[in-house]
N, C-alpha and C positions, 0 to 999 in steps of 0.2 A: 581579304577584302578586295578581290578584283574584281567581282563582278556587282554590281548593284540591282539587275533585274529582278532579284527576287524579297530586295531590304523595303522594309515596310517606309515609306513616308517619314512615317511620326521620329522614329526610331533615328532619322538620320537629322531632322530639323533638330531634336532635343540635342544630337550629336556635335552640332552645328552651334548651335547654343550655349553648348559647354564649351566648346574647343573657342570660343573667342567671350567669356566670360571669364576663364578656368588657366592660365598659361603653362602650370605643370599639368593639365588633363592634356592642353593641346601638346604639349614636347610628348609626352607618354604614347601619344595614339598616331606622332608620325615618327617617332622614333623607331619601332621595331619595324614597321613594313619597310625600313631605308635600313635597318641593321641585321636583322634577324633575331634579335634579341630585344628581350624588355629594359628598359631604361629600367636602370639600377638607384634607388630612390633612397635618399638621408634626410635628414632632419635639414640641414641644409638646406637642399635644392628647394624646400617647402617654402626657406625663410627667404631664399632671394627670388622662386617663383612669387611670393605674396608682395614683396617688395616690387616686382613689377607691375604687378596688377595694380599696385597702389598709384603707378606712374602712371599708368594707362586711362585709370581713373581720374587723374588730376587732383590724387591726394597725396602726391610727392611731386615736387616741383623737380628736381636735379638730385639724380642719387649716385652714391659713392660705395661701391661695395668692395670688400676687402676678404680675400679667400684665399688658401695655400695653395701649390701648385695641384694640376691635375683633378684638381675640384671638381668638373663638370661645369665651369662659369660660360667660356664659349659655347655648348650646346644647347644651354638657354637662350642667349644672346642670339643664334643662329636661328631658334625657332620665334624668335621677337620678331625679327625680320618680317618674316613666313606669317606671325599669325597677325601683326600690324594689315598687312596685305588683305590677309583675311577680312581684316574689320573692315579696312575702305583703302578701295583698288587705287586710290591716288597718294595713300601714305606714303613719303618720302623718307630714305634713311639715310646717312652717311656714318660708313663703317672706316675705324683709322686704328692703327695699329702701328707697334714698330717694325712688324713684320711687315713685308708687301705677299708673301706666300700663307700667312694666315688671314689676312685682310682676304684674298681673294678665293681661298678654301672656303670660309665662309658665306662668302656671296654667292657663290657656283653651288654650295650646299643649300642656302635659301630657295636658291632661284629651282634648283631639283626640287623641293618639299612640293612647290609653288606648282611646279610641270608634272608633278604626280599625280596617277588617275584617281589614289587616294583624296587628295587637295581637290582635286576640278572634279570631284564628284559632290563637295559639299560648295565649293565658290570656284565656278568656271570662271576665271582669271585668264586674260590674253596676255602675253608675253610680246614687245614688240618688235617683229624681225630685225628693223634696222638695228637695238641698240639691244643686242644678246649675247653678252659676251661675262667672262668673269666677273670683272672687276666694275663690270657695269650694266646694269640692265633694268628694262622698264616695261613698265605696265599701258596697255590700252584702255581707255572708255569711251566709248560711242567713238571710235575710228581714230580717237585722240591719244599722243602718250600724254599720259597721267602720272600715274607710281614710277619711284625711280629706286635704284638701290646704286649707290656708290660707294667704292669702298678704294683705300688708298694708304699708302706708311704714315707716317707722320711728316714722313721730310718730303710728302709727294703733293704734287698739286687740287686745292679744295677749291681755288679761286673758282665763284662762277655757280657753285652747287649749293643746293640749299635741302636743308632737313626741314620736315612740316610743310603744311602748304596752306595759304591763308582761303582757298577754294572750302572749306570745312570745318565745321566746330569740333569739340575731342578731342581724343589723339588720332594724328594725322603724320607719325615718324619721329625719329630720333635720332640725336649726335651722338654713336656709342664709340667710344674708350677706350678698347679693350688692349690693356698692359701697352700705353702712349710709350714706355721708355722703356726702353733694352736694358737688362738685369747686369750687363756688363760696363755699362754705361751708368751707371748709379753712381758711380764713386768721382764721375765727373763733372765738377760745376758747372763747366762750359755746357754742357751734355742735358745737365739738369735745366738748366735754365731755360736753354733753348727749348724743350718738350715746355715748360711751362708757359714762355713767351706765347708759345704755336696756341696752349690752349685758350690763355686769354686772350688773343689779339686775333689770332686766325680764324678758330674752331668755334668760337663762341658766337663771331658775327655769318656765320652759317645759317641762324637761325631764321627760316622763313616768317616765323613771328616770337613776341618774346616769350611766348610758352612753351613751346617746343621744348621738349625736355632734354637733358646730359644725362649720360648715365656713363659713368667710369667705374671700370670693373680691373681691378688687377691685384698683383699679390705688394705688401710694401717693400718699397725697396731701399731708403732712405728716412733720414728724419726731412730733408729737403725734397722729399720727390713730390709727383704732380697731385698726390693725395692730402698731401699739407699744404699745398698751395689752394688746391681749393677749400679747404675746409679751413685754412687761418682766412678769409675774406678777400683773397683774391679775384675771385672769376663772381660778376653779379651773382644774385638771384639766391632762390633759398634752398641749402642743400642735405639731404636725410642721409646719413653713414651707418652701413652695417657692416661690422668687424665680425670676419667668423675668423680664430685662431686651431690650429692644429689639436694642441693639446687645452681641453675645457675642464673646467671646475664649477663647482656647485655657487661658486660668487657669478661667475660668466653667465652659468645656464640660469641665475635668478634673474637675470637683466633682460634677457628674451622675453617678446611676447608673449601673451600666457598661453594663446593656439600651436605658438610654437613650443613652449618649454616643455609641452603635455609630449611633442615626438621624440626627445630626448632621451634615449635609452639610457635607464642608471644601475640595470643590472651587470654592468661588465666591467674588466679589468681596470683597477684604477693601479696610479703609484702610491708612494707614501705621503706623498702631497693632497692628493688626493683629484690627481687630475686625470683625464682619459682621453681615448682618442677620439675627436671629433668622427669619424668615420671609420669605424674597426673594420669593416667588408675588406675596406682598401690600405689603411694604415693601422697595421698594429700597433698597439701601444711601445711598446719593444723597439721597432725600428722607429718610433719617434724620439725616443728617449736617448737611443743610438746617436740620432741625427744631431740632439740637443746639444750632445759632449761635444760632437764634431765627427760626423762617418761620412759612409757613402751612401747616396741614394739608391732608389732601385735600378737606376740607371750607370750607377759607377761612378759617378758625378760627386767630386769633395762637397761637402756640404761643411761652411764654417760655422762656427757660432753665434758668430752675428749673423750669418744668413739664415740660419734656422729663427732667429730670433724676431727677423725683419720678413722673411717669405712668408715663413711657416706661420708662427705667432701675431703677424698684423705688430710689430711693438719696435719697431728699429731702434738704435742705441746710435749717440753720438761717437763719431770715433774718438778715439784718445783716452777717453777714462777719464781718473781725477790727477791721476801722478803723470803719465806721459801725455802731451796733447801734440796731437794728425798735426796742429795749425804752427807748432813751434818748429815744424820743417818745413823747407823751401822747394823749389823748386828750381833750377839754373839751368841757363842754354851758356850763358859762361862763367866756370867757377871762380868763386872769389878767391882773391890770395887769404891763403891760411894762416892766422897770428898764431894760434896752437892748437895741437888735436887730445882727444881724452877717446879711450875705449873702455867703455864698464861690458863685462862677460859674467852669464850669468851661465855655467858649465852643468848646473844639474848635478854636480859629481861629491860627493864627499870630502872632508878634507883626510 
């Protein structure tokens, strides 16, 4: 698709039409001219494609979506950017992250879909010299900037920027989400709180009006992480949750919409539970099941039980159980005098 001299009119308005109607048609048709490859499509990417379009529409007010790792969640998000732009050249976003290196991969990847002769063949978009850079960059209209894309950590500076713009009706940008808290940082309350503070107090008064939609996308990481604070009533407004887990069953896949439950493959490997893998291309059933005991990932990476259970599964588990409880230990910067000590060993050994 580099040359258009010879593409019929009709062919590219209908194209047009779709790509900002459609948002998994628009990720599909700038995915491979930027990869070389066809975007790789699940049952999934249908149901959190249809879920943004729902936002787009203003038939989700703030949504919360919930997916294992390496889902494909950022490359939607990335083409949200890109097709918001599409629709109207002054949409505003603000991208936050606990990375500052994903935050700004993203934006640089927007802002490429945007500057591609694919993109400026169907909406000639100005880019504006002064503010072209990664982690920030804006759009012209009649010699004005307009559109803006900012993107930033969580612990980086938002003061000043604003998502949406009150110049237009619609959707007009978005406050996205994407994984607010470090997976190393979960087990900290200091850590947690503060990511949740940032969203209601900082992130939230972003909004250039109060429609302006959230969209938090990440894997769970906690029963206190930033996905329980918004959905127990912390952060206003009204919020739509969709949990995709790793491994699904036929209770899960009955709770899906019914356009979606139809992509649902059910001819394939199940356990004796009778569960499978949400995406078998990528996860075998086998190495999920692996993961579940406690392995390695594909990366070499320990994966606990509770973390398969909180990344993978969307279902965190409070620590402690019912016999030992996280909360009945301390913490000390100076130890107390000891009245007496007990050791219970449990050796695994035979007597």
């Amino acid at each position: 698709m580099n040359s258009r001299a010879n593409i019929d009119p009709v062919k590219i308005k209908a194209k047009r039409i779709k790509c900002e109607d459609e948002h998994l048609f628009f990720t599909r048709a700038f995915f491979k001219p930027r990869m070389g490859f066809k975007f790789s499509v699940n049952w999934h990417h249908e149901y959190i494609a249809w879920a943004i379009d729902e936002v787009i529409a203003g038939r989700i007010d703030n949504l919360v979506i919930n997916v294992p790792p390496g889902s494909g969640k950022t490359e939607l998000l990335t083409n949200l950017i890109a097709r918001g732009i599409a629709r109207n050249q002054r949409s505003r976003f603000l991208y936050l992250s606990f990375s500052q290196s994903l935050v700004e991969d993203v934006s640089s990847t927007a802002r490429n879909i945007v500057k591609s002769e694919d993109f400026q063949g169907l909406w000639p978009v100005k880019i504006s010299t002064s503010t072209d850079a990664k982690a920030s960059w804006k759009t012209t209209v009649d010699g004005y900037e307009a559109g803006h894309v900012y993107s930033a950590s969580m612990g980086g500076q938002v003061t000043g920027r604003r998502a949406g713009t009150l110049a237009d009706t619609g959707f007009t940008g978005a406050i996205i989400l994407d994984d607010p808290l470090k997976p190393e940082d979960a087990f900290s309350k200091t850590a947690r709180n503060k990511a949740n503070r940032k969203i209601l107090n900082t992130v939230n008064s972003r909004k250039a009006k109060s429609s302006t939609p959230i969209i938090l996308i990440m894997q769970r990481l906690h029963v206190e992480d930033p996905t329980n604070f918004v959905m127990t009533g912390n952060v206003p407004g009204n919020w739509h949750q969709i949990s995709i887990p790793a491994l699904i069953d036929d209770a899960y896949i009955n709770t899906l919409p019914e356009h979606i439950r139809r992509k649902v493959p059910r001819n394939v490997e199940r356990d004796e539970k009778g569960r499978q893998s949400y995406w078998p291309l990528k996860e075998s059933l086998q190495s999920l099941l692996q993961l579940e005991k406690g392995g390695q990932d594909k990366d070499g990476a320990t994966v606990s039980r509770y973390t398969f259970s909180s990344q993978y599964q969307q279902a965190p588990k409070k620590l402690g159980g019912d016999l030992v409880k996280a909360e009945w230990f301390g913490r000390y910067i100076k130890l107390p005098v000891l009245k007496w000590r007990a050791i219970w060993v449990d050796t695994a050994q035979k007597t």
